[in-house]
C-alpha positions in Angstrom: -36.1 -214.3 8.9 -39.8 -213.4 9.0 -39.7 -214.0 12.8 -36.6 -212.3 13.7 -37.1 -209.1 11.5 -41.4 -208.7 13.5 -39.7 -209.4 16.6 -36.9 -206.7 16.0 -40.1 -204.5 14.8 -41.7 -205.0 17.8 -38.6 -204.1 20.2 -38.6 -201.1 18.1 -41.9 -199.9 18.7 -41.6 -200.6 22.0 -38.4 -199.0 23.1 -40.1 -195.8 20.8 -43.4 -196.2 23.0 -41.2 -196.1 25.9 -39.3 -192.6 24.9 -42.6 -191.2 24.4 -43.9 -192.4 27.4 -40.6 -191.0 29.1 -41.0 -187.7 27.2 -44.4 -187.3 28.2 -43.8 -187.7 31.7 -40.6 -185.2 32.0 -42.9 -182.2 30.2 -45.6 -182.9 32.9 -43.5 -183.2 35.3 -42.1 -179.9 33.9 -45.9 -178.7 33.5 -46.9 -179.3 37.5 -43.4 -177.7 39.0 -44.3 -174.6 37.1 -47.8 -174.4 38.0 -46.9 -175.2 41.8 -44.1 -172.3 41.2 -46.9 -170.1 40.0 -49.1 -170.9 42.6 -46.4 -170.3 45.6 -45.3 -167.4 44.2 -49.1 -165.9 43.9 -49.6 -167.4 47.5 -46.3 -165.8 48.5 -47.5 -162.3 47.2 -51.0 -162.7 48.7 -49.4 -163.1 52.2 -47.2 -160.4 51.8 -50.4 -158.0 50.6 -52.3 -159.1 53.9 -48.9 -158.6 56.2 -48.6 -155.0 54.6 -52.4 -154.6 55.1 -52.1 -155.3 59.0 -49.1 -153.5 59.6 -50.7 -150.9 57.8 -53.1 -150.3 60.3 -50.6 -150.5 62.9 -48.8 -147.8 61.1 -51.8 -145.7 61.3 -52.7 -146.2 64.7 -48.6 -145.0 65.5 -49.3 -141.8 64.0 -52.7 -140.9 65.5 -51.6 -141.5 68.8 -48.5 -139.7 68.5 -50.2 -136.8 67.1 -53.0 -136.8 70.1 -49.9 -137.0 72.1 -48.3 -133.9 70.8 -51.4 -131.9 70.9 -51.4 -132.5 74.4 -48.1 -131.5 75.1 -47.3 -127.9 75.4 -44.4 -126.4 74.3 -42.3 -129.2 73.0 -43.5 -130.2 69.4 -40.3 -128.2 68.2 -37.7 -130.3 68.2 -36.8 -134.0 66.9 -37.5 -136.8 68.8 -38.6 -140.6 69.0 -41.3 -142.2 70.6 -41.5 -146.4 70.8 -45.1 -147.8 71.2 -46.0 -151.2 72.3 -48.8 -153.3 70.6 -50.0 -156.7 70.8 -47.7 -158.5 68.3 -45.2 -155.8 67.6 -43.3 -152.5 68.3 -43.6 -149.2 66.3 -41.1 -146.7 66.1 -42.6 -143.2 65.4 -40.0 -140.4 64.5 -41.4 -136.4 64.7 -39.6 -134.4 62.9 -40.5 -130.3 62.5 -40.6 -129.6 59.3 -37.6 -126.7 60.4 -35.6 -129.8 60.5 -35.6 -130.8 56.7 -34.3 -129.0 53.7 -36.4 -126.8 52.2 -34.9 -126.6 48.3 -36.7 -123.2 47.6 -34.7 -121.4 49.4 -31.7 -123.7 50.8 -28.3 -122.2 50.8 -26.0 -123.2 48.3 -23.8 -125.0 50.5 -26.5 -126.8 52.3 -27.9 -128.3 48.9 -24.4 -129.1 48.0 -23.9 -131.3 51.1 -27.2 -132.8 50.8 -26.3 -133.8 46.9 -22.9 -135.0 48.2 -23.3 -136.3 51.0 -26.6 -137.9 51.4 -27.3 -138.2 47.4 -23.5 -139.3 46.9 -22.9 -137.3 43.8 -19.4 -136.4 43.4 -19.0 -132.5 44.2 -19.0 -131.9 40.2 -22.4 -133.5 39.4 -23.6 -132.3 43.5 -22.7 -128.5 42.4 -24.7 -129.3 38.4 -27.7 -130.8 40.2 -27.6 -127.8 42.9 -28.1 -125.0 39.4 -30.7 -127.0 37.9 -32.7 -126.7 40.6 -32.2 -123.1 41.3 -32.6 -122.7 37.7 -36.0 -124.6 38.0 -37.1 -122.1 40.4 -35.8 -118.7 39.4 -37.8 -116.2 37.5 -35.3 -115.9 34.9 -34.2 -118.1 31.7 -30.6 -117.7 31.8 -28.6 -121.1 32.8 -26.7 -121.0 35.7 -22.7 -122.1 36.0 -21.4 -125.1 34.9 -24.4 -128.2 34.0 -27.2 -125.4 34.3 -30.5 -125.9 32.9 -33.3 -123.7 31.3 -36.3 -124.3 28.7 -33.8 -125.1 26.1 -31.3 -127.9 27.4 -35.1 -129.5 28.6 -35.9 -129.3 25.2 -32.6 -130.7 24.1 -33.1 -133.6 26.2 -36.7 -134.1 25.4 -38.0 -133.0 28.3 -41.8 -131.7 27.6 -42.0 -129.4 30.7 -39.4 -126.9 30.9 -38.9 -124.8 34.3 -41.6 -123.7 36.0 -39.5 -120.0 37.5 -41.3 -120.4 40.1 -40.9 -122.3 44.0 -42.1 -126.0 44.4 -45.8 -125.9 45.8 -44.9 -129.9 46.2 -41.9 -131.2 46.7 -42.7 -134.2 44.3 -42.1 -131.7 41.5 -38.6 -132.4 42.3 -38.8 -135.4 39.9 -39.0 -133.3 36.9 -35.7 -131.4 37.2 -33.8 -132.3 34.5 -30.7 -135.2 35.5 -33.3 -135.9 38.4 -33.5 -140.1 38.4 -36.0 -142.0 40.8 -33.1 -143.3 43.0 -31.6 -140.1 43.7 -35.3 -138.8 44.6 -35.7 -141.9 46.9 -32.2 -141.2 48.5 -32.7 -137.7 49.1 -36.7 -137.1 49.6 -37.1 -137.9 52.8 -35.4 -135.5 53.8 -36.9 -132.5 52.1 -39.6 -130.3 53.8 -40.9 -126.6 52.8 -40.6 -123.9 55.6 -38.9 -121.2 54.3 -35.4 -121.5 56.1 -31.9 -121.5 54.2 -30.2 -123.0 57.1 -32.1 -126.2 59.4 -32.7 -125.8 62.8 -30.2 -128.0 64.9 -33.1 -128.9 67.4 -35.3 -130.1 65.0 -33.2 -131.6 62.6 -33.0 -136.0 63.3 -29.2 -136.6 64.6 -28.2 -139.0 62.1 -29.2 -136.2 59.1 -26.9 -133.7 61.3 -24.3 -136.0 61.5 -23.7 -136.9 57.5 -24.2 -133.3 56.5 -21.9 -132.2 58.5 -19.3 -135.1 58.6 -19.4 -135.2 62.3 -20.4 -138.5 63.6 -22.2 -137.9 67.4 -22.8 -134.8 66.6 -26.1 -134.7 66.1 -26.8 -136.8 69.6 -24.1 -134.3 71.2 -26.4 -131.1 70.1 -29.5 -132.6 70.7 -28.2 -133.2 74.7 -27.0 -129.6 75.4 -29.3 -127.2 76.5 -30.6 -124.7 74.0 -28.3 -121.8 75.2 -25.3 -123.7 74.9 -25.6 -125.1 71.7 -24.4 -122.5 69.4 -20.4 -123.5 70.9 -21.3 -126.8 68.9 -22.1 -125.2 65.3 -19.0 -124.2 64.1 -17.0 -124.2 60.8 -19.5 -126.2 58.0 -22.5 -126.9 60.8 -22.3 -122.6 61.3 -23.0 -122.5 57.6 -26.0 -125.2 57.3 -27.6 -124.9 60.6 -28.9 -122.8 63.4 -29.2 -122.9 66.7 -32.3 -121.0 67.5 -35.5 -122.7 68.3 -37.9 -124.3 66.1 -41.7 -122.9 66.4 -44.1 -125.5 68.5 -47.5 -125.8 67.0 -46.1 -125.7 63.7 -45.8 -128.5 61.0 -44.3 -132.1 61.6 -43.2 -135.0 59.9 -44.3 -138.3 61.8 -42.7 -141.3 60.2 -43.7 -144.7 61.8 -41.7 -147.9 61.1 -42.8 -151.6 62.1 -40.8 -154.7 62.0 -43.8 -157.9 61.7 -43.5 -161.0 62.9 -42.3 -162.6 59.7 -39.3 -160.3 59.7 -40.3 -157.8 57.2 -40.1 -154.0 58.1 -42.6 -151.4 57.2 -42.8 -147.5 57.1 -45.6 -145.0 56.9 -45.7 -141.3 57.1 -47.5 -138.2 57.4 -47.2 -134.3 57.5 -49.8 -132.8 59.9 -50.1 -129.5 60.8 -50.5 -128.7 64.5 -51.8 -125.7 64.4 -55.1 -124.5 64.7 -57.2 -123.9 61.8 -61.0 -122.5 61.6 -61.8 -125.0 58.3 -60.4 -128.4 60.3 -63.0 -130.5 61.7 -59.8 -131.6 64.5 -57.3 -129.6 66.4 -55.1 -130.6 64.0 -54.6 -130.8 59.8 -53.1 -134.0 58.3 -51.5 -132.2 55.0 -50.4 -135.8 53.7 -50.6 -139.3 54.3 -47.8 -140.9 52.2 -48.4 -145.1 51.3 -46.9 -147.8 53.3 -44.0 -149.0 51.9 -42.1 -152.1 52.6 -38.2 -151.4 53.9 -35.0 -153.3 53.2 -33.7 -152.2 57.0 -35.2 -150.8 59.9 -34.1 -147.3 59.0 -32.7 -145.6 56.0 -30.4 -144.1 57.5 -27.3 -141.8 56.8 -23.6 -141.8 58.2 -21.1 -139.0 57.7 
């Protein structure tokens, strides 16, 4: 009986050593997968930092040789166009776009910041036509809501806003952020394409075909207008373009968008851009005045783009 019940005893402690053992191995095992996780993912993040710091400078170089090359043009820095330059391991894609080419929401018309809302934001007309008062609310000198879903210093205090309307135009166009129903996604959508230069209607040369083409609903339009000679292109704005664009030139030597995009090697695309005046000024140390230099960011697709 003796023998039997140590020999049991020790089978016992045994098969217990053995779970243990087992146990011990499985939460190591457990232990080393996450650290090697962790370590990939760092190693994973530290690649893509380096990638974005190279394309970076690529970026860079895009948009000072496009802007030397537009200073030495004459004549033709108003209108929308895109360049492609070569380097060693990849191709950039630089778009200039005049600044009479984007929306300026100080003093858009109604109907053009309801399309943009609509159909580049894709707010329903209803919340297209509330967002559309708030922001002429933000900017007018008066406190006194406008229509249906307007906004002054006391619905921003109903919604816990701390800074009510300014009454006043946007000196940056980031201030667009703090109109109230504003979120980060619609600013993303609808910010780049937003410039200031004091037009209610775009100018068709100057504007990039794909943004003619969703405002309007009109797909090729934009290529159609930007292929037919100045003189010729007001038989092209009719109905809804008549109302958001014009067909008169844009001024050369003013101020440009350049927005360069880079696909790397590894597949992933970047973007960088920059407003840059072009004309001359007696307190630049160059011919021409970068305004803003926005950060690289890292895209989803080669270009955001819009379709009617």
């Amino acid at each position: 009986m003796n023998r039997r019940g140590h020999t049991h005893g020790r089978v016992y402690v045994r098969g217990a050593a053995l779970v243990l053992v087992l146990w011990l191995m499985t939460a190591l095992s457990l232990v080393v997968l996450a650290s090697a996780r962790g370590i990939r993912m760092q190693t994973q993040r530290v690649a893509v930092e380096l990638e974005r710091m190279r394309s970076q400078q690529l970026l860079d170089a895009a948009l000072q040789l496009g802007i030397q090359r537009l200073m030495v043009e004459t004549g033709a820095t108003g209108h929308y166009r895109v360049w492609h330059m070569q380097f060693e391991t990849s191709t950039a894609k630089l778009e200039i776009i005049p600044s009479e080419g984007l929306v300026d929401v100080n003093v858009a018309s109604e109907a053009l910041l309801q399309r943009l809302f609509e159909k580049i934001g894709g707010l329903d007309a209803g919340q297209a036509n509330i967002m559309v008062s708030r922001i002429q609310d933000y900017i007018d000198p008066d406190d006194v809501p406008r229509g249906v879903g307007g906004a002054e210093a006391p619905q921003y205090r109903a919604a816990g806003k701390m800074a009510p309307p300014r009454n006043a135009p946007f000196d940056d166009l980031s201030e667009l952020r703090m109109v109230l129903g504003m979120t980060p996604e619609l600013y993303g959508i609808i910010s780049p394409f937003l410039g200031i230069n004091g037009q209610a209607r775009l100018a068709a040369e100057a504007a990039p075909p794909k943004l003619i083409d969703a405002l309007t609903g009109q797909r090729g339009l934009g290529d159609r207008i930007h292929s037919t000679p100045l003189g010729n292109r007001g038989d092209l704005l009719t109905g809804v373009a008549a109302d958001l664009f014009s067909p008169s030139a844009a001024r050369a030597r003013g101020t440009v968008k350049l927005r360069a995009t880079i696909q790397t090697p590894e597949g992933r695309w970047w973007q960088r851009a920059a407003w840059v005046d072009l004309s001359a000024r007696p307190d630049s140390l160059t011919p021409w005045t970068t305004l803003s230099l926005e950060p690289t960011h890292r895209m989803e697709q080669p270009q955001q783009e819009v379709m009617p």
